[in-house]
C-alpha positions as CSV (number, residue, x, y, z in Angstrom):
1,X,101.4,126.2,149.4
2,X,104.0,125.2,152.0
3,X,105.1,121.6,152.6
4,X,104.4,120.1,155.7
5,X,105.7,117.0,157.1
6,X,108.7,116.7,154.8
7,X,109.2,113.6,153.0
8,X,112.6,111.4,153.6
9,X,112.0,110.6,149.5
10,X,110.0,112.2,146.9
11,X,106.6,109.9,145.6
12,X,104.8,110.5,142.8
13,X,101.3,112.0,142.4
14,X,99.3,110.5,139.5
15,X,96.1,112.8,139.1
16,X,94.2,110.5,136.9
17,X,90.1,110.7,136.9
18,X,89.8,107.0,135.0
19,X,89.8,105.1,138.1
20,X,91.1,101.9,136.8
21,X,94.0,103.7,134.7
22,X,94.7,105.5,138.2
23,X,94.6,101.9,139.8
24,X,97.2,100.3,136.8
25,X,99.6,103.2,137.3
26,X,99.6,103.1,140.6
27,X,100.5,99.8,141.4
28,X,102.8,99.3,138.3
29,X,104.8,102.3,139.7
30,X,104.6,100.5,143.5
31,X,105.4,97.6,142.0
32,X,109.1,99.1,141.1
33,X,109.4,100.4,144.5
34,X,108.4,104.1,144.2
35,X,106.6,105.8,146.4
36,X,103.2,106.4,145.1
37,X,99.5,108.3,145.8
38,X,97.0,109.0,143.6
39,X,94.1,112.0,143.4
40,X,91.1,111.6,141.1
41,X,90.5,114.9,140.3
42,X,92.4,117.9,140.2
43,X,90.7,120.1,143.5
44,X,92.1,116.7,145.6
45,X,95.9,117.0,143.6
46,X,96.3,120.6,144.4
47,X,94.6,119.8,148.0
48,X,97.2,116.8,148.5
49,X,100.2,119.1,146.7
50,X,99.4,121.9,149.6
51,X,100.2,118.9,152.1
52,X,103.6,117.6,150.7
53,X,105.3,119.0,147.4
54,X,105.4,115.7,145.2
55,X,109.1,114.9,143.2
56,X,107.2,113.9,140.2
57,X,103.6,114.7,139.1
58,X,101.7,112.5,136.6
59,X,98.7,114.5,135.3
60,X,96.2,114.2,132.7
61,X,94.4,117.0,131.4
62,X,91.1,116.2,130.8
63,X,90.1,116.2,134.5
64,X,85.9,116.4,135.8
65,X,87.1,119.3,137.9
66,X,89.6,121.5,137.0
67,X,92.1,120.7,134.2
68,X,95.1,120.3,134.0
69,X,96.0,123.8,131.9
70,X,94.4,125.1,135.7
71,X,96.6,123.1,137.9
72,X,100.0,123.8,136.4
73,X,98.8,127.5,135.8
74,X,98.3,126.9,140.2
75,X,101.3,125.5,140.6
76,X,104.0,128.2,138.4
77,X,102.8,130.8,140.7
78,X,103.8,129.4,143.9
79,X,107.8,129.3,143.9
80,X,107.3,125.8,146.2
81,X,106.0,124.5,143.8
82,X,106.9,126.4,140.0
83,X,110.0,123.4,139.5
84,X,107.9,119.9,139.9
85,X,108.9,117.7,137.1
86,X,105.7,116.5,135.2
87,X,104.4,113.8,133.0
88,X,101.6,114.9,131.2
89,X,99.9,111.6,130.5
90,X,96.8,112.6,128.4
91,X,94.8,111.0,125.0
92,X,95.0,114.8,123.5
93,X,97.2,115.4,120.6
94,X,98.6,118.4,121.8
95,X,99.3,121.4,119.6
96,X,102.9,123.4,120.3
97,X,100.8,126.6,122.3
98,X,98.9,124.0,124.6
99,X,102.1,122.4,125.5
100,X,103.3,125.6,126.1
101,X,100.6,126.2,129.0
102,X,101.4,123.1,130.7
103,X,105.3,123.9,131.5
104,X,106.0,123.9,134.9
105,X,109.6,122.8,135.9
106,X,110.5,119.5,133.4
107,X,107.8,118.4,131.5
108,X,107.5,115.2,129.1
109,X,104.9,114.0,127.1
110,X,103.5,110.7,127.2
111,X,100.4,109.9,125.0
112,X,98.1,107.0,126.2
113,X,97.3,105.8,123.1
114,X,101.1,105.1,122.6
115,X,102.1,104.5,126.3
116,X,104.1,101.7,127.4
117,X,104.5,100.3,131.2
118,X,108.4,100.8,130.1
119,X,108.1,104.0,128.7
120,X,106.8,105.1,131.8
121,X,108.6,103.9,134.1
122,X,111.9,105.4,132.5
123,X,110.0,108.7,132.4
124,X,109.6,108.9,136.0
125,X,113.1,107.4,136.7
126,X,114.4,110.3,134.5
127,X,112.4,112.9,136.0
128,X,112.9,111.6,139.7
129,X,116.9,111.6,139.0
130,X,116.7,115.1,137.6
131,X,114.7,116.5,140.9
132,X,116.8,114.7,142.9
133,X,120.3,116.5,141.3
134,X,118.5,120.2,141.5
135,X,117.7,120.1,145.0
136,X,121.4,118.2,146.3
Protein backbone atom coordinates (compact mmCIF):
# COMPACT_ATOMS: atom_id res chain seq x y z
CA UNK A 1 0.00 0.00 0.00
CA UNK A 2 1.85 3.18 -0.96
CA UNK A 3 0.29 6.63 -0.75
CA UNK A 4 -0.16 8.45 -3.64
CA UNK A 5 -1.08 11.98 -4.14
CA UNK A 6 -0.07 13.13 -0.56
CA UNK A 7 -2.45 14.95 1.38
CA UNK A 8 -1.57 18.73 2.59
CA UNK A 9 -3.87 17.52 5.93
CA UNK A 10 -4.94 14.20 7.07
CA UNK A 11 -9.07 13.33 6.65
CA UNK A 12 -10.76 10.81 8.26
CA UNK A 13 -12.14 7.57 6.73
CA UNK A 14 -15.39 6.44 8.43
CA UNK A 15 -15.98 2.70 7.10
CA UNK A 16 -19.51 2.48 8.19
CA UNK A 17 -22.08 -0.05 6.11
CA UNK A 18 -25.38 1.74 7.81
CA UNK A 19 -25.72 4.20 5.20
CA UNK A 20 -27.52 6.88 7.13
CA UNK A 21 -25.09 6.41 10.28
CA UNK A 22 -22.27 6.79 7.53
CA UNK A 23 -24.29 9.98 6.30
CA UNK A 24 -24.70 11.55 10.19
CA UNK A 25 -20.92 11.00 10.86
CA UNK A 26 -19.98 12.31 7.95
CA UNK A 27 -21.39 15.48 7.88
CA UNK A 28 -21.21 16.06 11.76
CA UNK A 29 -17.39 15.58 11.32
CA UNK A 30 -17.58 18.17 8.03
CA UNK A 31 -19.58 20.17 9.88
CA UNK A 32 -16.42 20.94 12.35
CA UNK A 33 -14.26 21.46 9.49
CA UNK A 34 -12.41 18.06 9.03
CA UNK A 35 -11.69 16.55 6.23
CA UNK A 36 -13.85 13.73 5.63
CA UNK A 37 -14.73 10.52 3.09
CA UNK A 38 -16.54 7.66 3.77
CA UNK A 39 -16.46 3.71 2.39
CA UNK A 40 -19.41 1.46 2.95
CA UNK A 41 -17.76 -1.59 3.14
CA UNK A 42 -14.51 -2.71 4.01
CA UNK A 43 -13.02 -3.99 0.19
CA UNK A 44 -13.79 0.04 -0.76
CA UNK A 45 -11.81 1.24 2.84
CA UNK A 46 -8.74 -0.77 2.13
CA UNK A 47 -9.23 0.15 -1.79
CA UNK A 48 -9.49 3.99 -0.76
CA UNK A 49 -6.54 3.45 2.12
CA UNK A 50 -4.18 2.00 -0.95
CA UNK A 51 -4.89 5.56 -2.54
CA UNK A 52 -4.10 7.89 0.41
CA UNK A 53 -3.07 6.67 4.07
CA UNK A 54 -6.02 8.33 6.20
CA UNK A 55 -4.82 10.32 9.79
CA UNK A 56 -7.77 8.81 11.50
CA UNK A 57 -9.84 5.69 10.61
CA UNK A 58 -13.44 5.28 12.02
CA UNK A 59 -14.35 1.59 11.52
CA UNK A 60 -17.09 -0.57 12.63
CA UNK A 61 -16.73 -4.22 12.71
CA UNK A 62 -19.58 -5.70 11.67
CA UNK A 63 -19.07 -4.92 7.95
CA UNK A 64 -21.19 -7.02 4.68
CA UNK A 65 -17.72 -7.71 3.31
CA UNK A 66 -14.91 -8.11 5.19
CA UNK A 67 -14.69 -7.15 8.98
CA UNK A 68 -13.15 -5.16 10.63
CA UNK A 69 -10.81 -7.89 12.69
CA UNK A 70 -9.71 -8.42 8.58
CA UNK A 71 -9.03 -4.86 7.83
CA UNK A 72 -6.82 -3.95 10.73
CA UNK A 73 -5.16 -7.52 10.49
CA UNK A 74 -4.52 -5.82 6.48
CA UNK A 75 -3.43 -2.83 7.63
CA UNK A 76 -0.54 -4.06 10.74
CA UNK A 77 1.26 -5.77 8.08
CA UNK A 78 1.97 -3.03 5.83
CA UNK A 79 4.50 -0.60 7.76
CA UNK A 80 2.51 2.53 5.74
CA UNK A 81 0.00 1.85 7.27
CA UNK A 82 0.66 -0.41 10.87
CA UNK A 83 0.42 3.34 13.05
CA UNK A 84 -3.20 4.74 11.84
CA UNK A 85 -4.98 5.92 14.86
CA UNK A 86 -8.47 4.22 14.98
CA UNK A 87 -11.96 4.56 16.33
CA UNK A 88 -13.58 1.48 16.49
CA UNK A 89 -17.16 2.62 16.45
CA UNK A 90 -19.23 -0.69 16.73
CA UNK A 91 -22.66 -1.97 18.74
CA UNK A 92 -20.42 -5.14 20.00
CA UNK A 93 -19.54 -5.39 23.51
CA UNK A 94 -16.19 -6.28 22.99
CA UNK A 95 -14.31 -8.87 25.19
CA UNK A 96 -10.36 -7.95 26.21
CA UNK A 97 -8.89 -10.69 23.25
CA UNK A 98 -11.23 -9.09 20.49
CA UNK A 99 -9.93 -5.74 21.32
CA UNK A 100 -6.80 -7.11 21.23
CA UNK A 101 -7.12 -8.06 17.40
CA UNK A 102 -8.19 -4.78 16.46
CA UNK A 103 -4.91 -2.77 17.65
CA UNK A 104 -3.31 -1.02 15.01
CA UNK A 105 -1.46 2.18 15.96
CA UNK A 106 -3.88 4.18 18.73
CA UNK A 107 -7.05 2.69 19.11
CA UNK A 108 -10.26 3.98 21.21
CA UNK A 109 -13.41 2.56 21.79
CA UNK A 110 -16.59 4.14 21.12
CA UNK A 111 -19.82 2.04 21.57
CA UNK A 112 -22.89 3.27 19.51
CA UNK A 113 -25.25 2.53 21.93
CA UNK A 114 -23.49 5.11 24.24
CA UNK A 115 -22.05 7.44 21.52
CA UNK A 116 -22.36 11.06 21.70
CA UNK A 117 -21.75 13.68 18.68
CA UNK A 118 -19.30 15.24 21.48
CA UNK A 119 -17.69 12.23 22.45
CA UNK A 120 -16.74 11.82 19.03
CA UNK A 121 -15.70 14.60 17.97
CA UNK A 122 -13.05 14.87 20.89
CA UNK A 123 -12.03 11.26 19.92
CA UNK A 124 -11.00 12.25 16.58
CA UNK A 125 -9.50 15.66 17.77
CA UNK A 126 -7.42 13.55 20.20
CA UNK A 127 -6.43 11.03 17.73
CA UNK A 128 -5.78 13.68 14.81
CA UNK A 129 -3.45 15.67 17.40
CA UNK A 130 -1.65 12.55 18.41
CA UNK A 131 -0.83 11.58 14.50
CA UNK A 132 -0.11 14.89 13.85
CA UNK A 133 2.91 15.03 16.88
CA UNK A 134 4.34 11.37 15.63
CA UNK A 135 4.94 12.21 12.21
CA UNK A 136 6.41 16.24 12.99
Amino acid sequence: MTEKNPPSEPYLLIVENDPLLNLVMVCQLKGIGLSVQSARNGRQALDMIRQRTPGVLILEVELPDISGYEIIAELRGNPTTSAIPVVIHTALDLRREQETKLQLGPIKLLTKSTRSDEKLEELVRELLLLNKNQVS
